[in-house]
C-alpha positions in Angstrom: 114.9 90.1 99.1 111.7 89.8 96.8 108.0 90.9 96.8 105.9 88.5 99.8 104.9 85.4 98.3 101.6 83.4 99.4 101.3 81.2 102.6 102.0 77.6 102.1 98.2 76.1 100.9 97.8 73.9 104.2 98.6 76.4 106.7 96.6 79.1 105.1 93.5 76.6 105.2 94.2 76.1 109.2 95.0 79.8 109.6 91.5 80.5 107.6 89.5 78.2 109.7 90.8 79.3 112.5 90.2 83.2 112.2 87.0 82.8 109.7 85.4 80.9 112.4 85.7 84.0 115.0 84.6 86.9 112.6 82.1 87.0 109.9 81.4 89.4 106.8 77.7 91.3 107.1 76.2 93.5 105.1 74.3 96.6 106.4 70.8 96.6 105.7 70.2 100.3 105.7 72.5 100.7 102.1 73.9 97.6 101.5 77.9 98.1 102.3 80.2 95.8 103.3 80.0 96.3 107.2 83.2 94.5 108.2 84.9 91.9 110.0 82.9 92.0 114.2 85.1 92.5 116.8 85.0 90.4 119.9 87.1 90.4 123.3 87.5 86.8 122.9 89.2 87.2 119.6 92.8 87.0 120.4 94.3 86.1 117.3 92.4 88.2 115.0 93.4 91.3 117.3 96.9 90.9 116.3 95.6 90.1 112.1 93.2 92.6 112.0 94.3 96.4 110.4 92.7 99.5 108.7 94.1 100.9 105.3 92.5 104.3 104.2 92.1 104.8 100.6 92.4 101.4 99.9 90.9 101.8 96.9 93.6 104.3 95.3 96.8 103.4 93.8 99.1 102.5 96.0 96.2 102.1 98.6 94.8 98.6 97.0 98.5 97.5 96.3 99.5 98.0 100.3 96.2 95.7 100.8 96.7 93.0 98.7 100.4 92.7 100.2 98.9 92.7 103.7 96.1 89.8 102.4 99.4 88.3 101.0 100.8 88.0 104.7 98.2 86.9 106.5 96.0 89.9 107.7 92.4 90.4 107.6 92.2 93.9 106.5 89.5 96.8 106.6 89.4 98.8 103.6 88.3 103.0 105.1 86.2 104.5 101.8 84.8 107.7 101.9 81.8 106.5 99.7 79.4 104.1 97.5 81.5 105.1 94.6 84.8 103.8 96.0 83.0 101.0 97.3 81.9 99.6 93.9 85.7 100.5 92.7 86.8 97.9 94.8 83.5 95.3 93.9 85.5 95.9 90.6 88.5 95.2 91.3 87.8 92.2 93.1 85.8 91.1 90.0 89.2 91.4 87.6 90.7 89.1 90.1 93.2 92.1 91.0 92.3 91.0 94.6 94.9 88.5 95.7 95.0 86.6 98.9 91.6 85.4 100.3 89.3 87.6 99.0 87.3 86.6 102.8 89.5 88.4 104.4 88.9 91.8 103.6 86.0 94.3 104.5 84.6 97.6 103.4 83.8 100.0 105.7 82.7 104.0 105.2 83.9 106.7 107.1 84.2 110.4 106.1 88.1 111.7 106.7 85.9 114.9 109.1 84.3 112.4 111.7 86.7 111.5 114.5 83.7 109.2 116.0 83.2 107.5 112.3 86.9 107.4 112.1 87.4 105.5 115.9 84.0 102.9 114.9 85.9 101.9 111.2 89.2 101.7 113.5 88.0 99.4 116.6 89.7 95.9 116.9 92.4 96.7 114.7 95.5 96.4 116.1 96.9 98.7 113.1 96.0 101.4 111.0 97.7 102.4 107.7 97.0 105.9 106.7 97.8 106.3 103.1 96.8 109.5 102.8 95.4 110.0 99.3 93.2 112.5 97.8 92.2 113.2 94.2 91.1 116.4 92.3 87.2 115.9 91.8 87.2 118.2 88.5 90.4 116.3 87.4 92.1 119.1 86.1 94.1 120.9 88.6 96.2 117.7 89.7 96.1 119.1 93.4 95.1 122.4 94.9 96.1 124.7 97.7 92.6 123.9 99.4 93.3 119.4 98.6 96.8 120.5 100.8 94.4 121.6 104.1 92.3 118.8 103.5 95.3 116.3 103.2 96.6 118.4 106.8 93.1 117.9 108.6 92.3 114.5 107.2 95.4 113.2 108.7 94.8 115.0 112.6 91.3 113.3 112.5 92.9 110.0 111.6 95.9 110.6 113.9 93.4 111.2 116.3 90.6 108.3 116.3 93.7 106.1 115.9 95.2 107.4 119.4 91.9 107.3 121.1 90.6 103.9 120.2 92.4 101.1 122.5 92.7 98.3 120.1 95.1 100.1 118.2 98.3 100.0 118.7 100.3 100.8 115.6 100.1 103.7 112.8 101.7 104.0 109.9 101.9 106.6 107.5 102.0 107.7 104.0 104.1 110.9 103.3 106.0 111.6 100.2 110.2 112.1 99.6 108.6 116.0 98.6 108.1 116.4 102.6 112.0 116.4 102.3 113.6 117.8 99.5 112.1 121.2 99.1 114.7 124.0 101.3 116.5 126.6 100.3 119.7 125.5 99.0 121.0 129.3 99.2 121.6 128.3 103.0 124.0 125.7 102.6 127.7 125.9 100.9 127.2 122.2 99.9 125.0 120.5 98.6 122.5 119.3 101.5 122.1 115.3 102.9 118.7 114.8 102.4 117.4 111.7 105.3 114.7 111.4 107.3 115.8 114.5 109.6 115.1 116.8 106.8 111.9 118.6 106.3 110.4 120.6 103.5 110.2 124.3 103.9 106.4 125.4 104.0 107.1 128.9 102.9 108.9 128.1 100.3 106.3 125.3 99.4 103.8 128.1 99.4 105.8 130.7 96.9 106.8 127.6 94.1 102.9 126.8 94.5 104.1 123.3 95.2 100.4 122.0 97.2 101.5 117.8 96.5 104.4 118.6 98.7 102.8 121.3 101.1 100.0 118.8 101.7 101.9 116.0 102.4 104.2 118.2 104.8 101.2 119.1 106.6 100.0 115.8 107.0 102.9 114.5 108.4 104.0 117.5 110.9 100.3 117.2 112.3 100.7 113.4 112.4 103.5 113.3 114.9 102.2 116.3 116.9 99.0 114.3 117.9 101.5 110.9 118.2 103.3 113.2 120.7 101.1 114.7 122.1 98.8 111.7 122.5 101.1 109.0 122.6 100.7 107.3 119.4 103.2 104.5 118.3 103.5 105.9 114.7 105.8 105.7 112.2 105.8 107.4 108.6 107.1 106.6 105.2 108.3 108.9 102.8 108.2 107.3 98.9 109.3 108.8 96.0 107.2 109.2 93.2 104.6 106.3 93.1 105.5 104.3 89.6 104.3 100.6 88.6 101.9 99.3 85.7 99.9 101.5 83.9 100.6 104.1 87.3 99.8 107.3 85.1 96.8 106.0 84.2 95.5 104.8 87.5 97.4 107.4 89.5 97.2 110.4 86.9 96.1 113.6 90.1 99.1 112.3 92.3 101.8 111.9 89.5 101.0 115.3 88.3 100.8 117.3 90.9 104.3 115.0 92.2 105.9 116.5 89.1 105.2 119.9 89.9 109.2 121.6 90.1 110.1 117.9 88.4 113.1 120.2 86.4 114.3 121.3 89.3 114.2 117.7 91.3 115.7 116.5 88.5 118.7 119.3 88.6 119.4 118.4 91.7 119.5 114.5 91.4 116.5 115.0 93.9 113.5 113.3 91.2 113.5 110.0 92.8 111.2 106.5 92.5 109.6 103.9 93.8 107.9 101.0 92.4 104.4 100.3 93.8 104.6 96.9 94.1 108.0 97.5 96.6 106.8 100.5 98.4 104.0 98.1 99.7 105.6 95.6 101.1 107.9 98.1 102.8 105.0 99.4 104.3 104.5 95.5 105.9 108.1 95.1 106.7 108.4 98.5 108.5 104.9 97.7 110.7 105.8 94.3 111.6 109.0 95.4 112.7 107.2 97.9 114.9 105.5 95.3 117.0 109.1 94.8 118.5 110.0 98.4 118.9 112.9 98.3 116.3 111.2 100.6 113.6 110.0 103.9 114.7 110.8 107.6 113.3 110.5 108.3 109.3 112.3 106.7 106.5 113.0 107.3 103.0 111.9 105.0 100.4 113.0 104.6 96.6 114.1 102.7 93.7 116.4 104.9 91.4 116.9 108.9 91.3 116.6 109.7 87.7 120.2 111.3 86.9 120.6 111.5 82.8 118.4 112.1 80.0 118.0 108.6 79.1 116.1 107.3 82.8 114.0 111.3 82.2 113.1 110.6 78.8 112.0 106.5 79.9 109.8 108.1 82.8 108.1 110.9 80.1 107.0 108.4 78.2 105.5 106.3 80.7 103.7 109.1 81.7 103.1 110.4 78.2 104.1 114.2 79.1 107.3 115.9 77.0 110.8 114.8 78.0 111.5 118.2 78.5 108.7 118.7 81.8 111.2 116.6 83.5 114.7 117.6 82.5 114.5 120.6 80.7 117.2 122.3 79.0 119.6 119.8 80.7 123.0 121.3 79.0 122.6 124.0 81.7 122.2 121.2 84.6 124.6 120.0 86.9 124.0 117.4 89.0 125.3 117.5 92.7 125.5 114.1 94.7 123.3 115.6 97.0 121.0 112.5 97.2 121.7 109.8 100.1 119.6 108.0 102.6 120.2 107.6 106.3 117.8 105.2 107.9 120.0 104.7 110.9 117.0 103.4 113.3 116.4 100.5 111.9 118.3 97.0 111.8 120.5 96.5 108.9 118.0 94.2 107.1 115.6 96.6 107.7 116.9 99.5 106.6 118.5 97.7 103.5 114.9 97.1 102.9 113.8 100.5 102.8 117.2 102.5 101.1 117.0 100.8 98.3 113.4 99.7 98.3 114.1 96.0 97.3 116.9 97.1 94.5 119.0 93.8 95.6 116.0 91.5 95.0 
């Protein structure tokens, strides 16, 4: 296995003549934004190319784009603003953009209005919700209040995605911390953490841990509305996000991920996964949907850090103390309480997704 390489030059050139020919870039006159690729009934093909990523701008956001530019899709980048928008004029300047840069759009929507939401999200046969908010003092890392927003941002997504018809497939961002965080007093060994296992929100509430609380609310209300409104959806649960220079350009979600890192780490429950990988998971997992043979959550990681060495490796790369992460670690014992289980999908697939690439 290995990260998605490009389409062969002569069959990109057809496929881009092809699908450039049916849908054309505008710009808005009112402000000037990218307005987005049109949507026509006769469109066939770009129906089944066309998807949505919100917060495309953010970290792992622009890495799941340029993976889905990288297989072929025409994608719709959801902003919540001008700023984001010229974030992503930059980053297409840096030639961090890879693929064909024609094949992407802009559009705004604010995370509050289903109707905004449902107009960003028509003719996309996908959308990928990834979920990411930042701390707008950037201070706190993540807040109690962020936690409700993540919850409500995701039920209005959830929401304009199940009531526009062109959609057909959601997937979402959720975090390993949706998981991990029970009471261990309840069990007499240590616990199997796969994707049956869910955080425990009071206990969320008393450690103060808001990364994980909002990213459990987000997900719980996410397959509520799928159930409720019949919404093919499936959700991905990462460790923590890592990749180049990924504490600088993800600082609010690594810190606020850390928070209990010592005790993650004490119970081989601080796990990884590299940007890069968790991206083209995210492709692997929605292409597999459109034949009914992913569905349900999975878990998704490189490596558990497990001795002082891999602790000390990821404090520096995040420039923090080696001690945030493992402590007083002659008092630690580690259980080998940390295992996947992604029994719902095929055995390429899920090979794809336990070890996040690891064999590549």
């Amino acid at each position: 296995m290995g990260i998605a390489r490009t389409h062969d030059e002569d069959y990109e050139t057809r496929e881009f003549k092809t699908l450039v020919a049916l849908a054309a870039m505008e710009r808005r006159k009112d402000n000037g934004e990218f307005k987005g690729l049109t949507s026509h009934s006769s469109i066939v093909d770009l129906q089944d190319k066309l998807v949505c990523v919100t917060s495309g701008v953010s970290f792992f956001g622009f890495a799941l784009v340029n993976h889905l530019l990288l297989h072929g899709y025409f994608v719709r980048v959801l902003v919540a603003n001008q700023e984001d928008v010229e974030k992503l004029r930059e980053m297409e300047i840096s030639g961090e953009m890879m693929g064909c840069k024609s094949k992407i759009a802009v559009v705004m929507a604010k995370p509050n209005e289903i109707q905004g939401l449902m107009e960003a999200f028509d003719g996309c046969c996908g959308v990928f919700h990834t979920s990411s908010f930042a701390d707008p003092a950037g201070l706190s890392g993540y807040s109690k209040s962020m936690a409700e927003m993540e919850g409500k941002a995701s039920e209005n997504v959830m929401k304009a995605c199940a009531r526009t018809p062109s959609v057909k497939h959601c997937v979402l961002t959720s975090s390993l911390l949706a998981c991990i965080w029970r009471d261990n007093s309840q069990y007499e060994l240590p616990p199997l953490v796969n994707h049956n296992c869910w955080s425990n929100e009071s206990l969320c509430v008393d450690k103060k841990l808001w990364y994980a609380l909002g990213k459990l609310k987000a997900e719980k209300v996410a397959w509520k509305i799928a159930e409720e409104m019949s919404l093919n959806l499936t959700t991905i649960c990462p460790g923590l996000i890592t990749g180049h220079e990924f504490s600088y350009r993800n600082p609010t979600a690594t810190i606020a991920y850390l928070k209990g890192a010592q005790e993650m780490y004490a119970n081989g429950l601080l796990a990884t996964a590299d940007v890069r990988r968790l991206a083209e998971a995210h492709v692997s997992v929605f292409e597999a949907m459109k034949t009914t043979t992913a569905f349900g959550r999975y878990i998704c990681f490189d490596r558990v850090i497990q001795c002082e060495d891999e602790a000390e490796k990821l404090a520096d790369e995040i420039g923090i103390p080696r001690n945030k992460i493992s402590g007083n670690s002659s008092d630690f014992v580690f259980p080998n309480c940390f295992e996947l289980s992604n029994k719902k999908l095929a055995n390429l697939m899920s090979r794809t997704l336990r070890s996040c690439y690891a064999e590549s």
